[in-house]
KESE-416734 format. One record per residue (C-alpha): residue number from 1; residue in three letters; x, y, z. Coordinates in nm, 3 decimals. Layout:
<sites>
+------+------+---------+---------+---------+
: resi : resn :    east :   north :      up :
+------+------+---------+---------+---------+
:  NUM :  ala :       X :       Y :       Z :
...
+------+------+---------+---------+---------+
</sites>
This chain:
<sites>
+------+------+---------+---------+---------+
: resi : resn :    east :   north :      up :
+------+------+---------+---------+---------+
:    1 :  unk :   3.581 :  -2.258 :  -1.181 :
:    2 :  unk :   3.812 :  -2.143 :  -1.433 :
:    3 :  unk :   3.898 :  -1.730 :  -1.347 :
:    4 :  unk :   3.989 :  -1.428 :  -1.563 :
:    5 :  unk :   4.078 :  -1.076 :  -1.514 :
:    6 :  unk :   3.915 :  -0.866 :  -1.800 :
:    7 :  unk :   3.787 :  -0.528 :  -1.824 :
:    8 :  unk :   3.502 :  -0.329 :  -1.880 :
:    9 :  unk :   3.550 :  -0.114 :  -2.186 :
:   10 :  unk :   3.164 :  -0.041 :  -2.205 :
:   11 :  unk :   2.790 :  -0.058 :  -2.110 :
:   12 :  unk :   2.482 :  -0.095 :  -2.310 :
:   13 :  unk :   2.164 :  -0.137 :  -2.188 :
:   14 :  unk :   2.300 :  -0.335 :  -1.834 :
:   15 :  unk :   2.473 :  -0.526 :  -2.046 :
:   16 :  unk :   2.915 :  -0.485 :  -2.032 :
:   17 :  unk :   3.162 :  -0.556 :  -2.262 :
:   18 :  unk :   3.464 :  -0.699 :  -2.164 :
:   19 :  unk :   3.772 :  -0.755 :  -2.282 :
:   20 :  unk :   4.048 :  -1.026 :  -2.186 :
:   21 :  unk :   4.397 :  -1.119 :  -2.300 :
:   22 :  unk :   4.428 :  -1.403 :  -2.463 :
:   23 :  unk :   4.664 :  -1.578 :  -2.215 :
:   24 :  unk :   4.970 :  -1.836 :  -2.351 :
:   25 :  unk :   5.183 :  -2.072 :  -2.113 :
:   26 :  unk :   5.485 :  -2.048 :  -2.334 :
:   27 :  unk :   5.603 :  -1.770 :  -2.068 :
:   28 :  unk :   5.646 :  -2.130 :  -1.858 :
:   29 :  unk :   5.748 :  -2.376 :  -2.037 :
:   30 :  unk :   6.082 :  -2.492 :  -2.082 :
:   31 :  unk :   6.133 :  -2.559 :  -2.474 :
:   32 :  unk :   5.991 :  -2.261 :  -2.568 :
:   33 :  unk :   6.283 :  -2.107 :  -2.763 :
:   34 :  unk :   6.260 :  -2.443 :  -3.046 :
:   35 :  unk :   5.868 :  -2.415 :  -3.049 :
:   36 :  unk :   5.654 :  -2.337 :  -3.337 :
:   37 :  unk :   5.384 :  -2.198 :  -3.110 :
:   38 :  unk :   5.593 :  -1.963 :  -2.895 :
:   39 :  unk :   5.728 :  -1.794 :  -3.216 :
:   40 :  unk :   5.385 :  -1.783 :  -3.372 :
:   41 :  unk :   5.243 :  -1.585 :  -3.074 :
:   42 :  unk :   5.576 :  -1.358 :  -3.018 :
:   43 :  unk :   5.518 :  -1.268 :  -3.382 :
:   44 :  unk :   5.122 :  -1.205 :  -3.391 :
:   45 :  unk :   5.143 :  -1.017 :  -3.045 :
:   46 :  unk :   4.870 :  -1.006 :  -2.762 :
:   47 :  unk :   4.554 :  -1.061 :  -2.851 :
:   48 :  unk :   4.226 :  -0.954 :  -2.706 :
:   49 :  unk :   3.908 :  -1.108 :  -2.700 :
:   50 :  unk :   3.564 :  -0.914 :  -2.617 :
:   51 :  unk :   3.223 :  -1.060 :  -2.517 :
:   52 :  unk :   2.904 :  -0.933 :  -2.311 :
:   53 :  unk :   2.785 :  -1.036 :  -1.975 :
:   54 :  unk :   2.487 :  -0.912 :  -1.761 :
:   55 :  unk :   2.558 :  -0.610 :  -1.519 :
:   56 :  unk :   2.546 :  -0.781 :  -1.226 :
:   57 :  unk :   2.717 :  -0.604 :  -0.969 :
:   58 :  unk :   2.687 :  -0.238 :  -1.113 :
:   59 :  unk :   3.032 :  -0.249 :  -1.258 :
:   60 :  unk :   3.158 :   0.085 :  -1.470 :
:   61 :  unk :   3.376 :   0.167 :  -1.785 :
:   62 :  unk :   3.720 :   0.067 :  -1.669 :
:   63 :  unk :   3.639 :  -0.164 :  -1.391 :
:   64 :  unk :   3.824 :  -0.455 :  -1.371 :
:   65 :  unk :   3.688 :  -0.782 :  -1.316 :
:   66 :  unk :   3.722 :  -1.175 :  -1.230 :
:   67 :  unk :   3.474 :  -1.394 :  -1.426 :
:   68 :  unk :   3.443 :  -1.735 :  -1.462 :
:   69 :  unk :   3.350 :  -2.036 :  -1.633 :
:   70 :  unk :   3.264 :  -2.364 :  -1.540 :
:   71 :  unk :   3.562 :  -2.626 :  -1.558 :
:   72 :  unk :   3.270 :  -2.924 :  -1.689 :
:   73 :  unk :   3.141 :  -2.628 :  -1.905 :
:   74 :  unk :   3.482 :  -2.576 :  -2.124 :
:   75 :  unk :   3.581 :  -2.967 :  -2.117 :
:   76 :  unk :   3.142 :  -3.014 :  -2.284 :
:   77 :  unk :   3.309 :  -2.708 :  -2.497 :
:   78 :  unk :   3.599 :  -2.843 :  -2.576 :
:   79 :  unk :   3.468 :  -3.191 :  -2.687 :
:   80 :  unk :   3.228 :  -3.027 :  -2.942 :
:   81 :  unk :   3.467 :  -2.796 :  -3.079 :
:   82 :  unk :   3.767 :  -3.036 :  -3.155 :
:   83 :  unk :   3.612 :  -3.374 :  -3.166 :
:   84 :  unk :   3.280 :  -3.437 :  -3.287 :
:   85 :  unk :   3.431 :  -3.214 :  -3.628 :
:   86 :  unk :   3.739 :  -3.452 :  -3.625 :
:   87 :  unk :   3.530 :  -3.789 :  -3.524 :
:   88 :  unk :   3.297 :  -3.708 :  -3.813 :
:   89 :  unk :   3.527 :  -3.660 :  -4.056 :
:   90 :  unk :   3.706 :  -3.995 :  -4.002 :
:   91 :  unk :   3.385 :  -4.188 :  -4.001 :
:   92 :  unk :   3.267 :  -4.063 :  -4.321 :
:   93 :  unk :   3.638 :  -4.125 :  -4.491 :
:   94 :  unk :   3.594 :  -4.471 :  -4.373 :
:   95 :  unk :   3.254 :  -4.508 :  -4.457 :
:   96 :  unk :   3.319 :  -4.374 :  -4.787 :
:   97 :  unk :   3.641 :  -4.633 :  -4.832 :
:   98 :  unk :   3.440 :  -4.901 :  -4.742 :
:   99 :  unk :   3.145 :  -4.827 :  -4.936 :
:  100 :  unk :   3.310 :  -4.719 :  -5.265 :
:  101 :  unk :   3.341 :  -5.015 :  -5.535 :
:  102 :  unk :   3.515 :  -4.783 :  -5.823 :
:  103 :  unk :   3.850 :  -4.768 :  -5.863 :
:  104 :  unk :   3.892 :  -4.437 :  -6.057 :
:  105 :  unk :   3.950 :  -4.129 :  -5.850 :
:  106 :  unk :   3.856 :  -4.305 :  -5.521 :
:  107 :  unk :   4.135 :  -4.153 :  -5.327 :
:  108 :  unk :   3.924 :  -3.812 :  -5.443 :
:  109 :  unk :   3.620 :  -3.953 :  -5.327 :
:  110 :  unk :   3.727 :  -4.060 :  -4.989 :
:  111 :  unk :   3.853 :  -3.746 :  -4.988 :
:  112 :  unk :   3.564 :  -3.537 :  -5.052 :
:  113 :  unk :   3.358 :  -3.752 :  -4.807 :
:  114 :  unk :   3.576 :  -3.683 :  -4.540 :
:  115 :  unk :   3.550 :  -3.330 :  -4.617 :
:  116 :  unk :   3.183 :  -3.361 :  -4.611 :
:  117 :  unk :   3.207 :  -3.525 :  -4.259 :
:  118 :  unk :   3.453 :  -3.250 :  -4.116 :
:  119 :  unk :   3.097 :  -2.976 :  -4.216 :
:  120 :  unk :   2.839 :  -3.234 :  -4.099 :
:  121 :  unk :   3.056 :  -3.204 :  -3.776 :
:  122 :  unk :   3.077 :  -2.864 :  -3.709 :
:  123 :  unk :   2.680 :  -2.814 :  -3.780 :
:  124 :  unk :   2.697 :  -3.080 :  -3.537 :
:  125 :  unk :   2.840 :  -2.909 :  -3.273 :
:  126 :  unk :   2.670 :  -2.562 :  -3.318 :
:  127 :  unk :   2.368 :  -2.781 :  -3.289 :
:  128 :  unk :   2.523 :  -2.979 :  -2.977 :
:  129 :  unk :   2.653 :  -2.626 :  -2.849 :
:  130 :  unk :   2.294 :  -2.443 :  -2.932 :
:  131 :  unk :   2.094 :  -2.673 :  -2.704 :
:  132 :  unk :   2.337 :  -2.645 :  -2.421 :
:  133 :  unk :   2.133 :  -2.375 :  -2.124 :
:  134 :  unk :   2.269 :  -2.018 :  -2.197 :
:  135 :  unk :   2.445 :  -1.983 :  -1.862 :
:  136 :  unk :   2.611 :  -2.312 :  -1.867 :
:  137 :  unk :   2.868 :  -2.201 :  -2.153 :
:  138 :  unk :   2.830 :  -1.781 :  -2.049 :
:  139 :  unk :   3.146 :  -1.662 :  -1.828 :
:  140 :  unk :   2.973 :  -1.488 :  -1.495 :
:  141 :  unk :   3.088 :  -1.176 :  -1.274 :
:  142 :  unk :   3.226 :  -1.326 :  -0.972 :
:  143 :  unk :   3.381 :  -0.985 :  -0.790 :
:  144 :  unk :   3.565 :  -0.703 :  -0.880 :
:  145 :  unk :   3.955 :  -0.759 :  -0.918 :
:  146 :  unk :   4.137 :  -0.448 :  -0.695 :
:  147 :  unk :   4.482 :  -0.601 :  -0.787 :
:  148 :  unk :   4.463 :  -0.589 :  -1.132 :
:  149 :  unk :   4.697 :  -0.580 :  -1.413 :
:  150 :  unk :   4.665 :  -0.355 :  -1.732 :
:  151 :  unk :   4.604 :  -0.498 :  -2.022 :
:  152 :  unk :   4.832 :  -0.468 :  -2.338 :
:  153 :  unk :   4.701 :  -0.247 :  -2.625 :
+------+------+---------+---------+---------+
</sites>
């Protein structure tokens, strides 16, 4: 189980919002002065991300909480978010190279296809994502957090 501290910044109908920092490792890591990545995020500043979870253990406005999420859940998640859009588009380039006898703008055409593959992939994966059950992909409320740590503005 994959944990996060987040808090409760409201409640609507037994049903809280929550809101996390995005968290970055570049704190840890050791070449993070000549990285793209660590500049990027020094730049853009925290970030904060809200969603909604069930009430479950009567939590109030400025609670703070752990919740979690399935490790199997976020790998499934991960796979249809980065590689059935990727996948797709390479098989349609390659279909579309293989397929094409013309000679005039093919480059274009490849092109095009592959675009076409990288959109038949992601309506892939919000179809792959939209038959996964609810509560596989949904964090859950697994306990209050007494040590926790404010979150930046």
């Amino acid at each position: 189980m994959i944990e996060e501290s987040v808090e409760v910044i409201s409640i609507q109908d037994n049903v809280l919002t929550l809101q996390a920092q995005r968290q970055s490792s570049c704190q840890s890591c050791s070449v993070k002065q000549g990285c793209g990545t660590s500049v990027l995020s020094q730049w853009l500043g925290q970030k904060l991300s809200n969603f909604h979870v069930e009430n479950t253990i009567n939590a109030k406005v400025g609670d703070y909480l752990v919740v979690g999420i399935p490790e199997s859940s976020l790998l499934k998640g991960s796979f249809a978010v980065y590689l059935l859009p990727l996948i797709s588009l390479f098989l349609f380039a390659i279909l579309a190279d293989w397929l094409l006898t013309v000679e005039a703008f093919r480059d274009l055409w490849v092109g095009v296809a592959g675009l076409l593959g990288l959109f038949m992939g992601i309506k892939l994966c919000k179809a792959y994502l939209a038959r996964q059950p609810g509560e596989s992909l949904n964090p859950v409320i697994l306990r209050k957090n007494i040590e926790h740590v404010k979150l930046a503005p």
